[in-house]
PDB file with one MODEL, atoms N, CA, C and O in Angstrom:
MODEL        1
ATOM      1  N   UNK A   1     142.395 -60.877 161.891  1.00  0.00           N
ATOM      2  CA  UNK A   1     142.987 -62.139 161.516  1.00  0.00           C
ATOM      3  C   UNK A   1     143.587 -62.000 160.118  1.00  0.00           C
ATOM      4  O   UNK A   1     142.923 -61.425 159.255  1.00  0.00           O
ATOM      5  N   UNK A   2     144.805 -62.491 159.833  1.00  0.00           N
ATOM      6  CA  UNK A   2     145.245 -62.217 158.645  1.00  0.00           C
ATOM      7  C   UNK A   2     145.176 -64.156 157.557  1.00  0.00           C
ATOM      8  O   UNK A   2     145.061 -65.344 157.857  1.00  0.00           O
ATOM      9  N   UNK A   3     145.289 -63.574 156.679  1.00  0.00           N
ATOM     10  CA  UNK A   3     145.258 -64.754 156.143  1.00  0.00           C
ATOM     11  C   UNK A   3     146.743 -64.906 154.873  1.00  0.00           C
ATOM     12  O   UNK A   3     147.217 -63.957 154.248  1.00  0.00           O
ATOM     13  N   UNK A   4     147.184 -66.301 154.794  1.00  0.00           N
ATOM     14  CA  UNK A   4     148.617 -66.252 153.703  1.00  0.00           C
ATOM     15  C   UNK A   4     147.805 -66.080 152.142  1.00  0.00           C
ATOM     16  O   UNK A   4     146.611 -66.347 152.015  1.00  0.00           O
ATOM     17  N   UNK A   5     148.452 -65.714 151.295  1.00  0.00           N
ATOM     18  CA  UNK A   5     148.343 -65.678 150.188  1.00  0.00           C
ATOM     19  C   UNK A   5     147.635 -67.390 149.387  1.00  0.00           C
ATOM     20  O   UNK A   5     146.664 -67.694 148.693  1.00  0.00           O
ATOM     21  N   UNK A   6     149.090 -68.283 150.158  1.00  0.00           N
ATOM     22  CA  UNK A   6     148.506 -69.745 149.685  1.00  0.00           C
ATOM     23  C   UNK A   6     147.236 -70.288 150.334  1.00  0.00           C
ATOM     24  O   UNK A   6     146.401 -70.985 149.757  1.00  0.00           O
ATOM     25  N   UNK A   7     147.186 -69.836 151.761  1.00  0.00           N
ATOM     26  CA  UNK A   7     145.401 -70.397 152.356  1.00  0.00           C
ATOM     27  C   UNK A   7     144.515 -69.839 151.505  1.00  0.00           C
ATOM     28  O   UNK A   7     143.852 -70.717 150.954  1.00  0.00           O
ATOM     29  N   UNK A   8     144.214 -68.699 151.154  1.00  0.00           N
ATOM     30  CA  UNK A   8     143.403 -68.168 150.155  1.00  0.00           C
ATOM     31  C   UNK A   8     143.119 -68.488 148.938  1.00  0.00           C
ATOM     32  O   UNK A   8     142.131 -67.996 148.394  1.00  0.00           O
ATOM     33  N   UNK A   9     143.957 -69.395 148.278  1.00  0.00           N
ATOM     34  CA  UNK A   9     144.287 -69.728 147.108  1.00  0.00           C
ATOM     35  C   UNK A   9     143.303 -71.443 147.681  1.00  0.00           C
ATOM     36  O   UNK A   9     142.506 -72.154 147.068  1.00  0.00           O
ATOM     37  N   UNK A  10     143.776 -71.512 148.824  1.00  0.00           N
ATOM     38  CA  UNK A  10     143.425 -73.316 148.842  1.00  0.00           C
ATOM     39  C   UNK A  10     141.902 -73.119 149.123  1.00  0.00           C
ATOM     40  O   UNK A  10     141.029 -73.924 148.798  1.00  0.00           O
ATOM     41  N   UNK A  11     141.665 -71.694 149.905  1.00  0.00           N
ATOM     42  CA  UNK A  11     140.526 -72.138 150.147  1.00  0.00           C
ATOM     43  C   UNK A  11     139.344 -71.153 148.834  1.00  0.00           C
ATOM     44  O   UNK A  11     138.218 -70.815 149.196  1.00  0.00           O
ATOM     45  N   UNK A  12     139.674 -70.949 147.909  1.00  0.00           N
ATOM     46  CA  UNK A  12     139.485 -70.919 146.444  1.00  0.00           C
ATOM     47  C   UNK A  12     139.452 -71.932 145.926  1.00  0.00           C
ATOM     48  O   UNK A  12     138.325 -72.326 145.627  1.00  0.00           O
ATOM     49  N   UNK A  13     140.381 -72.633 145.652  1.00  0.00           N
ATOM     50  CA  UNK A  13     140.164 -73.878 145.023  1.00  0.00           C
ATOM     51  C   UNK A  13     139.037 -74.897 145.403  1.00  0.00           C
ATOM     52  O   UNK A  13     138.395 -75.527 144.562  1.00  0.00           O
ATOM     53  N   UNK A  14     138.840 -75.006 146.924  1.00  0.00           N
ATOM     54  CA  UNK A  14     138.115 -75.761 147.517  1.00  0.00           C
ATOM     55  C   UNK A  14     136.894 -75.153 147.457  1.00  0.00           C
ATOM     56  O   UNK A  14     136.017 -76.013 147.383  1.00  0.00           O
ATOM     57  N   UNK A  15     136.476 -74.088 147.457  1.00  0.00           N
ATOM     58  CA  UNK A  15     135.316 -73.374 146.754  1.00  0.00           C
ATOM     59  C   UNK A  15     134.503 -73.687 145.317  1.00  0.00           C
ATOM     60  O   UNK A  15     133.374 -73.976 144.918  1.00  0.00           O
ATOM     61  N   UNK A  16     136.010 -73.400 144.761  1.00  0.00           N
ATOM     62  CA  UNK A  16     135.474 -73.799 143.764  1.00  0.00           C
ATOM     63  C   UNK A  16     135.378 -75.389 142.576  1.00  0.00           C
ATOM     64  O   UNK A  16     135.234 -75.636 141.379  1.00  0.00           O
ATOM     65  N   UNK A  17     135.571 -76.125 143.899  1.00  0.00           N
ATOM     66  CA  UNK A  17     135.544 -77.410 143.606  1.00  0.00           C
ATOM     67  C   UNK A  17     134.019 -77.891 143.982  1.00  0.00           C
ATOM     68  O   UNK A  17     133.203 -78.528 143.315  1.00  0.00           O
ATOM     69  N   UNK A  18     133.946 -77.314 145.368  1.00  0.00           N
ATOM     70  CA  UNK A  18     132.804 -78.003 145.276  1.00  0.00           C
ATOM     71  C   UNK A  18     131.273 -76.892 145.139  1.00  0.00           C
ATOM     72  O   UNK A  18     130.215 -77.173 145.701  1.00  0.00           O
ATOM     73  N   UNK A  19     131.449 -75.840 144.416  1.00  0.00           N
ATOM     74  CA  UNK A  19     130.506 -75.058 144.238  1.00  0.00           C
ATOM     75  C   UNK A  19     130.436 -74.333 142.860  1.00  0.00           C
ATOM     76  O   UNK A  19     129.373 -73.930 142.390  1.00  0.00           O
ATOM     77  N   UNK A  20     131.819 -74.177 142.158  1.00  0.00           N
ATOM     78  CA  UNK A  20     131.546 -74.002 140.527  1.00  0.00           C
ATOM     79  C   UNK A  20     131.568 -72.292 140.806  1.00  0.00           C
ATOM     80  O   UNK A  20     132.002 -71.770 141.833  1.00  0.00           O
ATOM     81  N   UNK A  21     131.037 -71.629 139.728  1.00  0.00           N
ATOM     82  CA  UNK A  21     130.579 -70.163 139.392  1.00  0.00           C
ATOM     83  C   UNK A  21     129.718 -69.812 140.737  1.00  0.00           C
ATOM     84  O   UNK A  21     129.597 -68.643 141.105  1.00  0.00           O
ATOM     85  N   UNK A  22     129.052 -71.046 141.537  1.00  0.00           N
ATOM     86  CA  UNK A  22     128.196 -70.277 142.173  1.00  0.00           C
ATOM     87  C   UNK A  22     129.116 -69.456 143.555  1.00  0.00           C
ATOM     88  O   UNK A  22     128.914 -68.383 144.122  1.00  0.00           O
ATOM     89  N   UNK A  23     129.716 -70.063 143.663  1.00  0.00           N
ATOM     90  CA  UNK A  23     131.239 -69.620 145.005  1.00  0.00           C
ATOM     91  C   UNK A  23     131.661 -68.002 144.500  1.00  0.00           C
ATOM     92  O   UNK A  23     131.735 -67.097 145.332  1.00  0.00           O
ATOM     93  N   UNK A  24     131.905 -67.791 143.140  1.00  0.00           N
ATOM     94  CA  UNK A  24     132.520 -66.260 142.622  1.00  0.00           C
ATOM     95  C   UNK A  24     131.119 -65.657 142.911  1.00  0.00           C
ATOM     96  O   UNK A  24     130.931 -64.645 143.587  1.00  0.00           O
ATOM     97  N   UNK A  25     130.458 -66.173 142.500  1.00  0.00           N
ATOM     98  CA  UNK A  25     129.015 -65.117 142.583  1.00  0.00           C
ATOM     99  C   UNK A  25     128.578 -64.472 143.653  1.00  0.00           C
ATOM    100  O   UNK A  25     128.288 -63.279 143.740  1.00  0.00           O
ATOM    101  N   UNK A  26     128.526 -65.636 144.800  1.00  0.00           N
ATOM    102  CA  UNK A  26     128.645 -65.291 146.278  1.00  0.00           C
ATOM    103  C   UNK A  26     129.368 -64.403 146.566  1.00  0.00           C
ATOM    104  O   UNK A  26     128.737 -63.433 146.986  1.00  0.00           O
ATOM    105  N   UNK A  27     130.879 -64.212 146.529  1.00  0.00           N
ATOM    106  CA  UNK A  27     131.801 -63.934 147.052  1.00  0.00           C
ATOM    107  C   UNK A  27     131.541 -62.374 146.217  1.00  0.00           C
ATOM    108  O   UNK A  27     131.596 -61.306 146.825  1.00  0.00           O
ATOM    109  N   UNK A  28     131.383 -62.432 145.401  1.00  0.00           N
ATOM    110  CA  UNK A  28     131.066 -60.526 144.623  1.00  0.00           C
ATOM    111  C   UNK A  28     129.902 -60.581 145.170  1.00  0.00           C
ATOM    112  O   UNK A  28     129.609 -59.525 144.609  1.00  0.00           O
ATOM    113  N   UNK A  29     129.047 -60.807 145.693  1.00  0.00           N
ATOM    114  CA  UNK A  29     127.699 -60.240 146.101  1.00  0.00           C
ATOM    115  C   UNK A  29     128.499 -59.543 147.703  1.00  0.00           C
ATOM    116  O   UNK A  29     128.649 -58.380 148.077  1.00  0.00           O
ATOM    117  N   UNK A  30     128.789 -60.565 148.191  1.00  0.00           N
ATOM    118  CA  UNK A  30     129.433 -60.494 149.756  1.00  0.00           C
ATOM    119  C   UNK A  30     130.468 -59.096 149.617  1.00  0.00           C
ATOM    120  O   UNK A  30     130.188 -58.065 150.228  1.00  0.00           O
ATOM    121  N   UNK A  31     131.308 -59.170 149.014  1.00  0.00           N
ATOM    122  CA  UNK A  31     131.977 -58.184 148.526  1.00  0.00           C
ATOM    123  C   UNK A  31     131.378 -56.641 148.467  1.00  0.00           C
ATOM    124  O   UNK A  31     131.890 -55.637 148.962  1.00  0.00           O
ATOM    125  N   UNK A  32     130.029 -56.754 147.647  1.00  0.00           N
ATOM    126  CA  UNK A  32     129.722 -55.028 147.406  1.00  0.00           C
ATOM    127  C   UNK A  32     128.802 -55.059 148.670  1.00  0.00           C
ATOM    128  O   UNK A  32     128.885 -54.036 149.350  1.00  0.00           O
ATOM    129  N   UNK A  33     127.989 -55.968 149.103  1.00  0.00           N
ATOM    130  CA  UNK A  33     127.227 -55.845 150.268  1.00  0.00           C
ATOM    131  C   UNK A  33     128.323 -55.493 151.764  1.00  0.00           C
ATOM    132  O   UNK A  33     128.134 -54.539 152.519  1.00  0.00           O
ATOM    133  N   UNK A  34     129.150 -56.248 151.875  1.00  0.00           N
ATOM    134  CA  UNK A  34     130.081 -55.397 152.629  1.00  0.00           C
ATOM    135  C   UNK A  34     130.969 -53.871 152.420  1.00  0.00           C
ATOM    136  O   UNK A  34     131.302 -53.116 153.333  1.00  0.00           O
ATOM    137  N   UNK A  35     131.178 -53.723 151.237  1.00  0.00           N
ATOM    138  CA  UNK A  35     131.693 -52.660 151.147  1.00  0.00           C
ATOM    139  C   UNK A  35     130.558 -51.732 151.339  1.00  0.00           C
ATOM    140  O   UNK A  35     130.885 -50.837 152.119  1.00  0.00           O
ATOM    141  N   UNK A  36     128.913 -51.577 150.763  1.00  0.00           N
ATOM    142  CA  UNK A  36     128.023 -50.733 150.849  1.00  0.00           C
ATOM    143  C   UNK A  36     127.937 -50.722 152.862  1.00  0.00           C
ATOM    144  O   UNK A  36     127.265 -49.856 153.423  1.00  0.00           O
ATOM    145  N   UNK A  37     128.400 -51.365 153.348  1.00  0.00           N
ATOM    146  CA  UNK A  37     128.094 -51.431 155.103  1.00  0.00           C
ATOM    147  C   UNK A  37     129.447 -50.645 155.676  1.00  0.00           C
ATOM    148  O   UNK A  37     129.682 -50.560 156.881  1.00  0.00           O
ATOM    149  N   UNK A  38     130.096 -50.219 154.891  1.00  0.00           N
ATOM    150  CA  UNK A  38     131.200 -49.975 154.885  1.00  0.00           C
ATOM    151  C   UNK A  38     132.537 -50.969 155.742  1.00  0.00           C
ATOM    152  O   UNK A  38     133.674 -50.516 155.867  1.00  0.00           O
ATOM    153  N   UNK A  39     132.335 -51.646 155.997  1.00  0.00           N
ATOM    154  CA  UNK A  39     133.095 -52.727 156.018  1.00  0.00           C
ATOM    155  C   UNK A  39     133.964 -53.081 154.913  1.00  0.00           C
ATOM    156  O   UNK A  39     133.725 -53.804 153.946  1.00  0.00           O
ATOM    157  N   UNK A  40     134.953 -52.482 155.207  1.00  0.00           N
ATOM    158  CA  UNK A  40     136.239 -52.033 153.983  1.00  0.00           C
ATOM    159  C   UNK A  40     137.228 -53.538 153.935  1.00  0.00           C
ATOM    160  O   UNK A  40     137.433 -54.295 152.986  1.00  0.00           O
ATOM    161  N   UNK A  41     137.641 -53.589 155.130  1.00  0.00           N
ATOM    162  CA  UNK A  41     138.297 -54.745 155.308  1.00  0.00           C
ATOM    163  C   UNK A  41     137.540 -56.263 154.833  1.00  0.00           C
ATOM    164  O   UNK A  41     137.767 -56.799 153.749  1.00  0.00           O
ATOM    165  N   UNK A  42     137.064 -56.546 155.365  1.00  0.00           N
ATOM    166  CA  UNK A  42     136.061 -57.892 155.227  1.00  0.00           C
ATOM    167  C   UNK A  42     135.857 -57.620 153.780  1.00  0.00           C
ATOM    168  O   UNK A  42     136.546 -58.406 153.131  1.00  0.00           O
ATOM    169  N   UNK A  43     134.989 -56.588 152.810  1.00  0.00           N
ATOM    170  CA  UNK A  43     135.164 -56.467 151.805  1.00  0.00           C
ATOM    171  C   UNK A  43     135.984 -56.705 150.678  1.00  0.00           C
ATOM    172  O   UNK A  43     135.671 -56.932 149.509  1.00  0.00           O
ATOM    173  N   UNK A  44     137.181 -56.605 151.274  1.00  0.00           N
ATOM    174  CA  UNK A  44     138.573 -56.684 150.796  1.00  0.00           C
ATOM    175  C   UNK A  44     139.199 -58.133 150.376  1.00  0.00           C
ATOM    176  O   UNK A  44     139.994 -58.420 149.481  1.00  0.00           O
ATOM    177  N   UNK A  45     138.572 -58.905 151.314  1.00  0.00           N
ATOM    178  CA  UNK A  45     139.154 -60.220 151.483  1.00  0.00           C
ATOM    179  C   UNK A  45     137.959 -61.274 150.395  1.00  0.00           C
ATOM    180  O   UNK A  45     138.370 -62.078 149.558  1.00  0.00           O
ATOM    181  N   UNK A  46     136.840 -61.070 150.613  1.00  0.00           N
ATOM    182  CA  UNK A  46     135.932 -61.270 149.237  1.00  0.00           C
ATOM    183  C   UNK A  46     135.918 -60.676 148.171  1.00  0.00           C
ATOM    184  O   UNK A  46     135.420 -61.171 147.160  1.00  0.00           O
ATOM    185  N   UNK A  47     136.501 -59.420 148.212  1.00  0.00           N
ATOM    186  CA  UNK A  47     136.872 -59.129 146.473  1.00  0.00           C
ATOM    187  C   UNK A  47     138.198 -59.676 146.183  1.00  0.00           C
ATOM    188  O   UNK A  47     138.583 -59.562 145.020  1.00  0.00           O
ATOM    189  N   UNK A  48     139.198 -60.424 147.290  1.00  0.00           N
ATOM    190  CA  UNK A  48     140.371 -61.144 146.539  1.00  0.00           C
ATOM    191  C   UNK A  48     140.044 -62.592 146.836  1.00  0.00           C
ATOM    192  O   UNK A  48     140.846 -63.499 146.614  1.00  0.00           O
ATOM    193  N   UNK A  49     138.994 -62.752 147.279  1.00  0.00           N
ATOM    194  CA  UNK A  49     138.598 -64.501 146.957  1.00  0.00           C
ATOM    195  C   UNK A  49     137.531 -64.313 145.678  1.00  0.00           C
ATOM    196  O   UNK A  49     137.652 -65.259 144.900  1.00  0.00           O
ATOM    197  N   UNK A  50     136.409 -63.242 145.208  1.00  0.00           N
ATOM    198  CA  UNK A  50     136.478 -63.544 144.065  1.00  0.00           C
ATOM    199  C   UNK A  50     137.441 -63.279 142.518  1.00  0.00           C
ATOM    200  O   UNK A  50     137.217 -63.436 141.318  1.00  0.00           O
ATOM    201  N   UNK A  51     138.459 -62.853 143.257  1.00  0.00           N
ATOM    202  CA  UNK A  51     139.343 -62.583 141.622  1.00  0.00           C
ATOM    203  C   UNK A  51     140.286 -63.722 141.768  1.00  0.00           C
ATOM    204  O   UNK A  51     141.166 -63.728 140.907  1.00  0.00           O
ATOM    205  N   UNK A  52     140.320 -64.468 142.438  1.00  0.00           N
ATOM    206  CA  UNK A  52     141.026 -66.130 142.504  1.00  0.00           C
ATOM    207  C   UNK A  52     140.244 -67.174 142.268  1.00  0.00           C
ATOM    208  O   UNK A  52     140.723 -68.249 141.908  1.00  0.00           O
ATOM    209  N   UNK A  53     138.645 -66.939 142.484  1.00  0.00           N
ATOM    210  CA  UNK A  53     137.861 -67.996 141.910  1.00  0.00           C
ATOM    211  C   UNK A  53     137.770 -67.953 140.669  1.00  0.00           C
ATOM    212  O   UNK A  53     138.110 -68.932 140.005  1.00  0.00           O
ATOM    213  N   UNK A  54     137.094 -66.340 139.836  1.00  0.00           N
ATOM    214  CA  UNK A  54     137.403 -65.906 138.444  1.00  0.00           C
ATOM    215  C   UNK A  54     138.883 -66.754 137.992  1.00  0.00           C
ATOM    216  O   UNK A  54     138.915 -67.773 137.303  1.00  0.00           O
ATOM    217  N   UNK A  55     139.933 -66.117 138.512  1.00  0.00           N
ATOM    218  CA  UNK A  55     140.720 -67.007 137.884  1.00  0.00           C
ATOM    219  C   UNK A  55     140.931 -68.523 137.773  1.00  0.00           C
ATOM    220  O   UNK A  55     141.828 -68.853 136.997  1.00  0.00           O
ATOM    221  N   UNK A  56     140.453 -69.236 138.232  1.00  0.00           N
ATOM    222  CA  UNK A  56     140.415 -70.206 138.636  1.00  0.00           C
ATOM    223  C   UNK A  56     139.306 -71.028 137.404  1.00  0.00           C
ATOM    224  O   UNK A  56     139.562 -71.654 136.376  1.00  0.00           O
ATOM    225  N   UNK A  57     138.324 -70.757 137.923  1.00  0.00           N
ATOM    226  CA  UNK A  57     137.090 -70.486 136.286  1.00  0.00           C
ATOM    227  C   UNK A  57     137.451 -70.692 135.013  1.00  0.00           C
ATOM    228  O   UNK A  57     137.217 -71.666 134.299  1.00  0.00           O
ATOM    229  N   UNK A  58     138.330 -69.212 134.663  1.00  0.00           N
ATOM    230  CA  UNK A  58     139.049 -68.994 133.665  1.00  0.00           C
ATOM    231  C   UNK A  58     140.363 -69.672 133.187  1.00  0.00           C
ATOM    232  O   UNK A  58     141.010 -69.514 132.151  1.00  0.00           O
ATOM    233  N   UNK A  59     140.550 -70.450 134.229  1.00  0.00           N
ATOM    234  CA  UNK A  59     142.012 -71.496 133.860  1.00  0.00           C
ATOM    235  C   UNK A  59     143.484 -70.458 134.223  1.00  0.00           C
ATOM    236  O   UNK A  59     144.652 -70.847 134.230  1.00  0.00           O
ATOM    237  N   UNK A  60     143.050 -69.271 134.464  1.00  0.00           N
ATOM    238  CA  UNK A  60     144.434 -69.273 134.665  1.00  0.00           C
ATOM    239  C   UNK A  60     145.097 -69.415 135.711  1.00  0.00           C
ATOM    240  O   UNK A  60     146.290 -69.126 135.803  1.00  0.00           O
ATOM    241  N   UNK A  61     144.551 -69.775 136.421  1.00  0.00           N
ATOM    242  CA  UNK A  61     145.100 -69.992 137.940  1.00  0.00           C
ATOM    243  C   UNK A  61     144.541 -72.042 138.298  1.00  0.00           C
ATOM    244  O   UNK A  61     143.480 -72.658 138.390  1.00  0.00           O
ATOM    245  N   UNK A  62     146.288 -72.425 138.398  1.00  0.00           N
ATOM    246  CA  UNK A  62     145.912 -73.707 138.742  1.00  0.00           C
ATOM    247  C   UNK A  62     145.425 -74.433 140.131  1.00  0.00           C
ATOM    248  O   UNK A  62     146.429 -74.868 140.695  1.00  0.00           O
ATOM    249  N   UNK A  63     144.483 -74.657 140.723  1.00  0.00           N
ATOM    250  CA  UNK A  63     144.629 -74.587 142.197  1.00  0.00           C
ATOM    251  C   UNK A  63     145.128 -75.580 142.653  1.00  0.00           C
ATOM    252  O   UNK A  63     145.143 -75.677 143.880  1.00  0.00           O
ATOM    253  N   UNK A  64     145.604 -76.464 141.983  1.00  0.00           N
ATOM    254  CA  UNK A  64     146.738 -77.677 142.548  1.00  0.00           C
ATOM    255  C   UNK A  64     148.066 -77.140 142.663  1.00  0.00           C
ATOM    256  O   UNK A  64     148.990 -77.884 142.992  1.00  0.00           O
ATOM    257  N   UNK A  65     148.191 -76.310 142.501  1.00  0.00           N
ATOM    258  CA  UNK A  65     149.501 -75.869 142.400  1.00  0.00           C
ATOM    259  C   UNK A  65     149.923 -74.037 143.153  1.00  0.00           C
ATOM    260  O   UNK A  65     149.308 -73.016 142.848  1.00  0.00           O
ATOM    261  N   UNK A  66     151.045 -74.111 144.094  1.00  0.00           N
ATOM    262  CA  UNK A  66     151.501 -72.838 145.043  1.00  0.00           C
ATOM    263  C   UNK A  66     151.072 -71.427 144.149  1.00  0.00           C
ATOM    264  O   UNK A  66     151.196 -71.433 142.924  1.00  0.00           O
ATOM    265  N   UNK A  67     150.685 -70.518 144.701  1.00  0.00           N
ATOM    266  CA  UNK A  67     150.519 -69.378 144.320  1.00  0.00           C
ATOM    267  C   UNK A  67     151.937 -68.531 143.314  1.00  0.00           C
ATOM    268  O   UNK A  67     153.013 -69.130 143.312  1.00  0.00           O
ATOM    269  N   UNK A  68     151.899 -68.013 143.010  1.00  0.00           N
ATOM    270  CA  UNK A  68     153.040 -67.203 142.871  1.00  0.00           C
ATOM    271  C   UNK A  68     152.475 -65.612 142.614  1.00  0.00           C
ATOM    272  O   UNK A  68     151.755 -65.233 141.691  1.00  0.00           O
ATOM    273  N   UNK A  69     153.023 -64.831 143.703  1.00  0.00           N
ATOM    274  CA  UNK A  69     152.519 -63.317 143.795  1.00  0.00           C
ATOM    275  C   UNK A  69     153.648 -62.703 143.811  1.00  0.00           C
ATOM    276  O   UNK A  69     154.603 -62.875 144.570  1.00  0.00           O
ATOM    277  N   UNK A  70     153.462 -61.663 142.576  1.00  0.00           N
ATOM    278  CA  UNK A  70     154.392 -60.833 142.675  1.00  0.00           C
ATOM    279  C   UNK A  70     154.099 -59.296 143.010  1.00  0.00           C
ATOM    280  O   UNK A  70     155.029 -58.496 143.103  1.00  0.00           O
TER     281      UNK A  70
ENDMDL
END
C-alpha cells in the first residue's frame, strides 16, 4: 500500500495533536523494532512519520498547511 506525501503529513499532524511527543516516541520505537525484524519497508514508513512528528514538535513543519517536498 503506498501512501501520498500529504496523507502522511495529515496523519502526523493528527498524531500529534492528539498525543504530543508521545506519537514520535512510538513511532521511533516502532521504527528500530521493525527494522531489528527486518522489516525494511514498514520500518521505513515509521522512520518518516517520526521525522514529520519531530518536525512538527520543533515548529518547523506547519501541519495546517500542504507539504512541500522537494
Amino acid at each position: 500500500m503506498r501512501i501520498s506525501a500529504g496523507d502522511l503529513c495529515i496523519l502526523a499532524s493528527e498524531l500529534a495533536a492528539e498525543h504530543g511527543l508521545i506519537a514520535r516516541d512510538y513511532a521511533r520505537r516502532a521504527c528500530a523494532s521493525l527494522e531489528a525484524e527486518g522489516e525494511r519497508e514498514r520500518a521505513r514508513f515509521w522512520l518518516a512519520l517520526s521525522v514529520l512528528l519531530d518536525d512538527i514538535a520543533q515548529h518547523r513543519l506547519d501541519p495546517d498547511r500542504a507539504p512541500t517536498i522537494h
